[in-house]
VMD Tcl script that draws the C-alpha trace (Angstrom):
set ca {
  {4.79 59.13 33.71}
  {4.26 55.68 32.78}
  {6.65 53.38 31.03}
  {5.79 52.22 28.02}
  {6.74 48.81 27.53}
  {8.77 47.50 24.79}
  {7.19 45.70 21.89}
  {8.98 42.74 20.85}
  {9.02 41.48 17.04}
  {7.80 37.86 17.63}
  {9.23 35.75 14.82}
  {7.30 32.79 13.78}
  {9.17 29.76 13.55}
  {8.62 26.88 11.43}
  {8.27 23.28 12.63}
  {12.01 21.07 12.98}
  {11.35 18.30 11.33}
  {15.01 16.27 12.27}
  {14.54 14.16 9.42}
  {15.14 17.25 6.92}
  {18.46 18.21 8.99}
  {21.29 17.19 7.48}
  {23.20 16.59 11.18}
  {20.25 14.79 12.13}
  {20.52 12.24 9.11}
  {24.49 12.28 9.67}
  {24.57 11.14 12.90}
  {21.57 8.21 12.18}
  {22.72 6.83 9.53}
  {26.26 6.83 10.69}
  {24.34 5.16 13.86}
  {22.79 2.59 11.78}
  {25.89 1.39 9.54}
  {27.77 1.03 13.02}
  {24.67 -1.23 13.98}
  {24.62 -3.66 11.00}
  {28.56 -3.64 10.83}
  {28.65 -4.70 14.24}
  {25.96 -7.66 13.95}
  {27.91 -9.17 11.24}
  {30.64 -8.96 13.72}
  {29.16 -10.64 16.22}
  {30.47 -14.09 17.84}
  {26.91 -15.83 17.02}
  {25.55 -18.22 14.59}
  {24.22 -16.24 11.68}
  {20.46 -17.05 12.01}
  {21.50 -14.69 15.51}
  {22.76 -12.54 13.13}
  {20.57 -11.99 10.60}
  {18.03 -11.48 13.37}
  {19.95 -8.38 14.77}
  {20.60 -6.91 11.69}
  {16.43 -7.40 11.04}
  {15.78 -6.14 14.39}
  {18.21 -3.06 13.93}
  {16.61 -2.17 10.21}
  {13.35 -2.45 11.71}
  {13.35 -0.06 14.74}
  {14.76 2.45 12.52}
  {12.34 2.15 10.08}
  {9.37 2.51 12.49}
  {11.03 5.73 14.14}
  {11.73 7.13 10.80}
  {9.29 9.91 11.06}
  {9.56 10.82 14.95}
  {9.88 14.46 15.44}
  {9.60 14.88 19.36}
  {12.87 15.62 21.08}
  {12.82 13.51 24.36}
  {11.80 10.39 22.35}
  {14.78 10.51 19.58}
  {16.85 11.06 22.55}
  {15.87 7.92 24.24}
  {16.20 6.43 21.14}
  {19.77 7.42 20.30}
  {21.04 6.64 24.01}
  {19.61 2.79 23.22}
  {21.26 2.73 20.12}
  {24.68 4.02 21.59}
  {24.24 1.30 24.23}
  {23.28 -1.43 22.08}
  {26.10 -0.26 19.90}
  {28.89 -0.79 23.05}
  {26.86 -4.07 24.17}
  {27.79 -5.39 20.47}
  {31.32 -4.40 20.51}
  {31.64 -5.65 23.92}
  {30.29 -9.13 22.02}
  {32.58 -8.80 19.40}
  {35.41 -8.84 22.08}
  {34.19 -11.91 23.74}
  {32.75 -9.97 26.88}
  {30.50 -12.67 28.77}
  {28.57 -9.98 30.02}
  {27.38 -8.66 26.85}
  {26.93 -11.93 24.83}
  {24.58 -12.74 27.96}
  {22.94 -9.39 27.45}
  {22.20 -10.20 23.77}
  {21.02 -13.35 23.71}
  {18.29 -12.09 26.47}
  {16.87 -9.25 24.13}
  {16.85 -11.84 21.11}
  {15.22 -14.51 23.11}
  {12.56 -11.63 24.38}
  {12.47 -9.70 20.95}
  {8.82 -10.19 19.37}
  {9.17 -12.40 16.25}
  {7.98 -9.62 13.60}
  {11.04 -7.68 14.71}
  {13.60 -10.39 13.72}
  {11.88 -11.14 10.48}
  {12.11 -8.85 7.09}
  {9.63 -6.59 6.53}
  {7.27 -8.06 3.97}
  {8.01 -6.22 0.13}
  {5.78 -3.00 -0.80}
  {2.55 -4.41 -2.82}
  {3.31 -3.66 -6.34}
  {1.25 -0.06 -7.74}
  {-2.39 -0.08 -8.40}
  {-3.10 -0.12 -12.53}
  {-4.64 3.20 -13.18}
  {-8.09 2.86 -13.58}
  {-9.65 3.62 -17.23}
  {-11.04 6.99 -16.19}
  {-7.94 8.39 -14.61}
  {-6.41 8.49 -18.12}
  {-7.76 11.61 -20.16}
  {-9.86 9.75 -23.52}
  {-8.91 10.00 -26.59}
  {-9.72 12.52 -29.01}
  {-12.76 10.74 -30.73}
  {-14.31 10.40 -27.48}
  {-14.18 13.30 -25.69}
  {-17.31 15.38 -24.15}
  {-17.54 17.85 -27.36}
  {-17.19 15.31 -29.89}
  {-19.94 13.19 -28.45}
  {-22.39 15.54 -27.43}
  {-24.89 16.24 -28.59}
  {-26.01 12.35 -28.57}
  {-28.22 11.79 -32.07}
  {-29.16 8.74 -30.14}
  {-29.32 7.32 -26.99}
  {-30.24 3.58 -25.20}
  {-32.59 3.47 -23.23}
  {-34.21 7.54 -21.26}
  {-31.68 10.08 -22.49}
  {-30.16 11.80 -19.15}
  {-29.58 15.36 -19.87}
  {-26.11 16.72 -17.99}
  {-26.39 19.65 -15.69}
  {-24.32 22.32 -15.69}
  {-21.72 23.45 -13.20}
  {-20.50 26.33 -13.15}
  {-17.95 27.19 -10.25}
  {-14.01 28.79 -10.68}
  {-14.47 26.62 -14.38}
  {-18.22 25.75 -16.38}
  {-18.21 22.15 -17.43}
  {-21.23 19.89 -18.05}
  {-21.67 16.42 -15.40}
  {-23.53 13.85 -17.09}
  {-22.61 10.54 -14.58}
  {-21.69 10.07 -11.41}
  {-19.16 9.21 -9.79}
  {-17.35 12.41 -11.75}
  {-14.32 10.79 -13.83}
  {-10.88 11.52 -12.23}
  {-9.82 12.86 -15.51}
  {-12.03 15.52 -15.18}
  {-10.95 16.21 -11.21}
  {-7.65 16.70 -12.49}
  {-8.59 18.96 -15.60}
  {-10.63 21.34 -13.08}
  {-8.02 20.97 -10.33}
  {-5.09 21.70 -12.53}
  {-7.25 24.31 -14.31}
  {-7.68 26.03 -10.86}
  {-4.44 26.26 -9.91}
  {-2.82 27.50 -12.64}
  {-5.30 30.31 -13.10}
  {-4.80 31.28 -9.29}
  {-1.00 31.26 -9.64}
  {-0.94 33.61 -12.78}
  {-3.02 35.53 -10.44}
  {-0.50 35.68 -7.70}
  {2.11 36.51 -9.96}
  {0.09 39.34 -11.27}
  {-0.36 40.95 -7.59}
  {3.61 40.30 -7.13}
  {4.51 42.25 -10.18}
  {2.03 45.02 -9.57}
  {2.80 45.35 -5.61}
  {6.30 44.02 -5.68}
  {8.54 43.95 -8.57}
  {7.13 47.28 -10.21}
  {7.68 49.53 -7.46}
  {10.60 47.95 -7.04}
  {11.99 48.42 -10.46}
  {11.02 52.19 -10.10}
  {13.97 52.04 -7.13}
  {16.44 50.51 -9.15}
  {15.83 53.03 -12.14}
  {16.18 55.69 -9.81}
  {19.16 54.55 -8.42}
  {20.63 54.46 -12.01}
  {19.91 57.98 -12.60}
  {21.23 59.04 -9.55}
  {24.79 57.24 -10.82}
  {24.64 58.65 -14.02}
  {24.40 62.03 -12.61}
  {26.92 61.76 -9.46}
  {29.58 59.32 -11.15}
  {28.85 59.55 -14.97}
  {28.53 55.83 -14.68}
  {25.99 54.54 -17.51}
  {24.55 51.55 -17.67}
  {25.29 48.92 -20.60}
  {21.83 47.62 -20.88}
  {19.40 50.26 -22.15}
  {16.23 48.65 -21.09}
  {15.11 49.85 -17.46}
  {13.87 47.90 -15.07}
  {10.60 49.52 -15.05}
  {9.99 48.23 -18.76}
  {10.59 45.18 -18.00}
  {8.24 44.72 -14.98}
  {5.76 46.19 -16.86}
  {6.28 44.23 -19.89}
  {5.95 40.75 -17.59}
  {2.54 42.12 -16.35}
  {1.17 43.11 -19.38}
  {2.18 39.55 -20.21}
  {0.69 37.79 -17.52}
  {-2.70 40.24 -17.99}
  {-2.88 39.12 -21.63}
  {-2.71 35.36 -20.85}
  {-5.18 36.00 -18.06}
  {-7.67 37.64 -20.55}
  {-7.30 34.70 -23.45}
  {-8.06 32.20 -20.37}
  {-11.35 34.13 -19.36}
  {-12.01 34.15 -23.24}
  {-11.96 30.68 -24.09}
  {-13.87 30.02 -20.95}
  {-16.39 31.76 -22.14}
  {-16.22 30.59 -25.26}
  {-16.33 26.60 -24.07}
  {-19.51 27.52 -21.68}
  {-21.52 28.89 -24.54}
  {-20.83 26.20 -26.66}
  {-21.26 23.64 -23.53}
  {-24.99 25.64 -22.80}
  {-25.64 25.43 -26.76}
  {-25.26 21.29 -25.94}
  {-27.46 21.22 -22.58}
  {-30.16 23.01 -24.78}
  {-30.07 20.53 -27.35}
  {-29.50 17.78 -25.21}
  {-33.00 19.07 -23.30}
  {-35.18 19.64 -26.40}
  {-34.11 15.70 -27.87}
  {-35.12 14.44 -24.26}
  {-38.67 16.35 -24.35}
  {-39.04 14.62 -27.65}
  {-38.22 11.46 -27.31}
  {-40.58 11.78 -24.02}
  {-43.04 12.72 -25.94}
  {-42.93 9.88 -28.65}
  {-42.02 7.04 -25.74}
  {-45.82 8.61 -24.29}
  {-47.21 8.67 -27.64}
  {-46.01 4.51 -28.03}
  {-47.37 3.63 -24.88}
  {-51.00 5.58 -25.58}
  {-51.12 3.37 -29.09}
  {-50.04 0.20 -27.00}
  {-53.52 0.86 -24.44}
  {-55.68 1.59 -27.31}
  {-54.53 -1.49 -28.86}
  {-54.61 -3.60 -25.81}
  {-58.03 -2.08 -25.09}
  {-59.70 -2.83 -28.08}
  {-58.51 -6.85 -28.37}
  {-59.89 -6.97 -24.85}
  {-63.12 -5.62 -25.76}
  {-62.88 -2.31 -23.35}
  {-63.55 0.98 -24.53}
  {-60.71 3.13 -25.56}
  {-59.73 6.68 -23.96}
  {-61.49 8.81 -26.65}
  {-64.81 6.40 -26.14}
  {-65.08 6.46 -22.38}
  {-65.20 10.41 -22.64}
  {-67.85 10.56 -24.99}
  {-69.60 8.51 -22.71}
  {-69.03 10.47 -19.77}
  {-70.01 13.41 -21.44}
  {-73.55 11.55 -22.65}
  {-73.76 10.48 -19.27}
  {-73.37 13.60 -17.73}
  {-76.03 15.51 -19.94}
  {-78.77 12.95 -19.72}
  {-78.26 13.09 -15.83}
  {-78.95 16.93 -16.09}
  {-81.64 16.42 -18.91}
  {-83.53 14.16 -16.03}
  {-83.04 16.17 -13.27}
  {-84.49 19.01 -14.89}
  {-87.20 17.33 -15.83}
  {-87.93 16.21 -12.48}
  {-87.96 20.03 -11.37}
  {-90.21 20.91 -14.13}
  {-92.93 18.58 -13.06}
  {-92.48 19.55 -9.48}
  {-93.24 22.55 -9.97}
  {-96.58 22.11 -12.50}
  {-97.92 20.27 -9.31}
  {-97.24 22.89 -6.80}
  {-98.75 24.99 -9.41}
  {-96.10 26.95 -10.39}
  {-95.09 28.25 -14.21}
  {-92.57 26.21 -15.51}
  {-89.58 27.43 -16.60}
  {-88.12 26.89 -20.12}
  {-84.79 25.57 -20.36}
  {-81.95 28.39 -21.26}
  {-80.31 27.21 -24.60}
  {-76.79 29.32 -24.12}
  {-76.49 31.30 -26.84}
  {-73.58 31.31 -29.06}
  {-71.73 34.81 -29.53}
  {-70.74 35.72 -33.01}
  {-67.69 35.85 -34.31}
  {-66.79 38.95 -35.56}
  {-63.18 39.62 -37.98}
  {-61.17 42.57 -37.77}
  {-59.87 44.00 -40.63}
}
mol new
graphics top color blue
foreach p $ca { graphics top sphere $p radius 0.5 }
foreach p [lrange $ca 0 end-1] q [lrange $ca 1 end] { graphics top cylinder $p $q radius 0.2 }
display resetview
């Protein structure tokens, strides 16, 4: 028979990140005080010093963030080493004082210098900050009047229905459906915790109760099981859940109510911007001394019927000369009208 061969439970393990250990930060920052003590220490002039202490602040804020083993290593051995190098200094060893003033005279000149100060925060931009009450999207819309074409807002409707009316979208509004988002899916994950989790759960606990009472005749003080109380935090969560989906309906019908209106008042002010610009023409035509719209059909239409009034006569004699019987002209005749009752 074949072996079977055992299965292994592979853990997955998360990322070290050494700047979250607490022995990690211990031994760098006891590292770095050492450093900085040590340069004020030093036998040099203090431009020298201020330099090393500048050089020492630097380096460990640029490898701040490193994460890879073999690197912090190598860093930490240089440290240790510049560390004896400047307490070799301190005790007037020529050896070291030689070795220092080589790495300061071949240190780039952005390492001995101060790092320049943070630039101060950006001012929040006017849309980032939700508007106040008088102006918000409800209390504006529909618009009884507009400048200039009205631009009707389209509406969106994804995980939350809200109307976009200008682009670039406000940030205000990123955040509201963002924040809206997120809290909705985290009642939801609470929900499938309490139901798949916690209830079943609670059933356990109750049963272990019972099975106390009726070996030890120990009771419980608190008379509420934990059942009850799962299933009261549930029915909590569901209840919230359903208000949410209620108002959101509620906000989209009155938000479609708006893009209706907000369509019909752009169809008629289309319609009356059109009507302007006909009475404009017809006024521009008749100072020039052109015929308006209404005249030039008329014309065409004269036009048109003398051209078949002449070609009809021209068939007509055509056909008395080949000897033919002319035909009378067809008057079309018109039907009557007749009324229901």
């Amino acid at each position: 028979m074949r072996s079977r061969k055992p299965q292994y439970i592979t853990v997955k393990r998360k990322g070290f990140v050494p700047r979250q250990s607490c022995l990690h930060r211990q031994a760098a920052i006891a590292l770095y005080r050492a450093l900085l003590t040590q340069c004020r220490a030093s036998p040099f002039s203090q431009e020298d010093k201020v330099s090393l202490q500048h050089i020492v602040r630097n380096r460990f804020h640029v490898n701040r963030d490193k994460i890879s083993s073999r690197l912090l290593k190598l860093h930490f051995q240089a440290g240790y080493k510049a560390l004896d190098h400047l307490d070799g200094a301190a005790a007037n060893d020529a050896p070291s004082i030689t070795t220092i003033k080589t790495y300061l005279s071949q240190t780039p000149w952005h390492l001995k210098t101060p790092r320049p100060p943070p630039p101060p925060p950006r001012e929040v931009p006017q849309d980032h900050c939700p508007p106040p009450p008088e102006h918000k999207f409800l209390a504006n819309f529909p618009r009884p009047h507009v400048e200039g074409i009205r631009k009707v807002p389209f509406f969106v409707h994804g995980h939350t229905t809200f109307l976009r009316y200008k682009k670039p979208q406000p940030y205000s509004l990123s955040r509201m459906i963002r924040q809206t988002i997120v809290q909705r899916q985290n009642r939801l994950n609470h929900q499938d915790m309490l139901q798949d989790y916690y209830q079943p759960l609670a059933q356990y606990e109750d049963a272990w109760d019972k099975i106390i009472l009726q070996d030890l005749g120990v009771k419980d003080r608190d008379t509420e099981t934990f059942s009850h109380a799962a299933h009261a935090s549930f029915n909590a969560i569901t209840l919230r859940l359903d208000e949410q989906d209620k108002r959101s309906v509620a906000v989209a019908r009155v938000k479609w109510d708006i893009l209706q209106q907000e369509k019909a008042l752009a169809i008629k002010e289309r319609d009356e911007r059109r009507r302007i610009a006909w009475e404009k023409r017809q006024e521009r035509y008749k100072l020039e001394g052109r015929v308006p719209v209404e005249g030039k059909k008329a014309l065409a239409v004269n036009k048109r019927d003398e051209t078949r009034q002449i070609g009809w006569a021209k068939r007509q004699e055509g056909g008395r000369l080949e000897g033919r019987t002319p035909i009378e002209k067809k008057v079309p005749a018109q039907k009557e009208r007749t009324s229901s009752v």
